[in-house]
N, C-alpha and C positions, 0 to 999 in steps of 0.2 A: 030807417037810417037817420042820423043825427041830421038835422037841414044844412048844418053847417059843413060837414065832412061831404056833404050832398054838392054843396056851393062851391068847395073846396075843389071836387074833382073837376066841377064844369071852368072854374076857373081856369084849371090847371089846361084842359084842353085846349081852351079858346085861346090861352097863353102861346101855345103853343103853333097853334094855327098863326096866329100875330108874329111868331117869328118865324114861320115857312112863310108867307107870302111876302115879297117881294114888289111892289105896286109904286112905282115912282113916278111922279109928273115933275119934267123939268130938272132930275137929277134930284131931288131931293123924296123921301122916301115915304108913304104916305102913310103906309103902316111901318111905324118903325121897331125893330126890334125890341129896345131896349124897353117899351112898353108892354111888350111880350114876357120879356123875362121881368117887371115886373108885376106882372100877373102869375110868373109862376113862381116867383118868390114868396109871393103872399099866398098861395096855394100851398107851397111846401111845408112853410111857414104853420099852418093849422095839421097839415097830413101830419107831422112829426108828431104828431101824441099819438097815432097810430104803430107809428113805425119810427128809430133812431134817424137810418140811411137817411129820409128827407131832409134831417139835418145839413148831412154833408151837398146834397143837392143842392140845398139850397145857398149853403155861400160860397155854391159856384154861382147859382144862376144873381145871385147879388152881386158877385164880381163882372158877372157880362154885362148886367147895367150899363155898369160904366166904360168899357170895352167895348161897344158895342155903339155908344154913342156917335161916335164919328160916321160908322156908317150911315145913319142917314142923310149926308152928305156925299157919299162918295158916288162917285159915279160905276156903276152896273152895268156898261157898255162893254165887256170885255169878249172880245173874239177867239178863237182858236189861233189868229192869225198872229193878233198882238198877245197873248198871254205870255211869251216870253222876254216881251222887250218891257213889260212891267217890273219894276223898283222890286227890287229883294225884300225892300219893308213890306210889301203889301201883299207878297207869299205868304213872306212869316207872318204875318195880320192875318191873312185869309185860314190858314194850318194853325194859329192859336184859336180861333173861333171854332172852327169844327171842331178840333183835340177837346174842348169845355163842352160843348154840347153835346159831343158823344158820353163824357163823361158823366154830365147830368140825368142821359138817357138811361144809360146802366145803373146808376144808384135808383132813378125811380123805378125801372123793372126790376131791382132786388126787392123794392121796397111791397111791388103790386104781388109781386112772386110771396113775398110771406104774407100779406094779407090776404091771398089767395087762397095760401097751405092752411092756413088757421081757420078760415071759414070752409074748409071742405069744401072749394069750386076750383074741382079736377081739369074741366073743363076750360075754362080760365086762364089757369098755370099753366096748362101747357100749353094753351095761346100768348101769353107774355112771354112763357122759355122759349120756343119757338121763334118768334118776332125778336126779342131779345138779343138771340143766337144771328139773324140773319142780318140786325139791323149789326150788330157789331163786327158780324165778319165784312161788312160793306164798307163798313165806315176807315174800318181797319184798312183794310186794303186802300181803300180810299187816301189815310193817312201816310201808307206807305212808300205806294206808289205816285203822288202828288209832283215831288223833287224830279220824278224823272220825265214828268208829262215839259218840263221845258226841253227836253235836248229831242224831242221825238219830231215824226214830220207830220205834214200836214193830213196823211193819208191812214191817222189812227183816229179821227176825228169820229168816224162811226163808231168806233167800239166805246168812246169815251160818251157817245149819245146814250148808247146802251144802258154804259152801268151809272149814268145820272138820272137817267130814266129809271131804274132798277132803285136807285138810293130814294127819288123823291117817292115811288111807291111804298117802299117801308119806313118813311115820314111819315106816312098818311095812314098806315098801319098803325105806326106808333100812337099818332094823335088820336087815335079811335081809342085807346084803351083806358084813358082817364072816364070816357064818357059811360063804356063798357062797366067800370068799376063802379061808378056814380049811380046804377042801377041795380047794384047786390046790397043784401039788407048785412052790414056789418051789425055783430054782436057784440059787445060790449065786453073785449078780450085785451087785456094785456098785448100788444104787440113787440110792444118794442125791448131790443135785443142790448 
């Protein structure tokens, strides 16, 4: 494999990891996002001679940059108790940030999904269609149902443990598949569509 397309994917990962943890001391953020997404900017960035779709990936995850930046300031204290006496900006702030990263999610598993097909690893595909499938029906749901978690009581709070729990495990699903990829020998194939 080209070292660079090699570097490309570990990047893409560790990017990614950088923007699942959450690690604050004192309200401010120590891994912060936007340093996340610009690691997987620059990842996507090189994948795109593989494949188009990381184009589009990528200037989403260039627009989180900057969207992205306030949160390492924000405070991350938020309870089941106060989530609904929270300012409507910072729902809608919370629901545009996921709505982008699901979106970035699914353009890179079209993208692993046809560099998969085209290297013959059967294997592979159906672990990114599969993960793909379940991370989007989560998120979706997640998406949808978000508006209604204000008017509920306090006593849905287990089921809401549940399916976060359920989400950050296909996070972690997710994030394994750059590193997955970064160990198959690409051929020197025309990818992009």
């Amino acid at each position: 494999m080209n070292p660079e397309i090699y570097r490309a994917y570990r990047r893409l990962g560790w990017g990614l990891v950088f923007e699942l943890i959450d690690f604050r001391a004192f309200y401010f953020d120590v891994l912060p996002d936007f340093v996340g997404y610009i690691m997987i900017a620059s990842a996507l960035s090189q994948l795109s001679s593989l494949h188009t779709v990381f184009i589009k990936a990528k200037w989403v995850a260039i627009g989180m940059i900057f969207v992205t930046l306030p949160h390492v300031l924000m405070a991350s204290s938020v309870t089941f108790s106060n989530f609904g006496s929270l300012p409507l900006y910072l729902h809608i702030y919370s629901e545009a940030l996921l709505a982008c990263h699901v979106l970035i999610v699914f353009w890179i598993c079209q993208g692993f999904a046809a560099i998969a097909r085209a290297e013959r690893q059967t294997d592979l595909l159906m672990t990114v269609i599969t993960r793909r499938n379940l991370y989007m029906g989560l998120a979706i749901a997640q998406l949808i149902f978000y508006p209604f978690l204000l008017n509920v009581e306090e006593s849905w709070i287990n089921l809401l443990l549940i399916f976060g729990v359920l989400q950050m495990i296909m996070e972690v699903l997710f994030i394994r598949l750059p590193f997955r990829f970064s160990q198959i020998k690409i051929k020197q194939i025309d990818l992009r569509v």
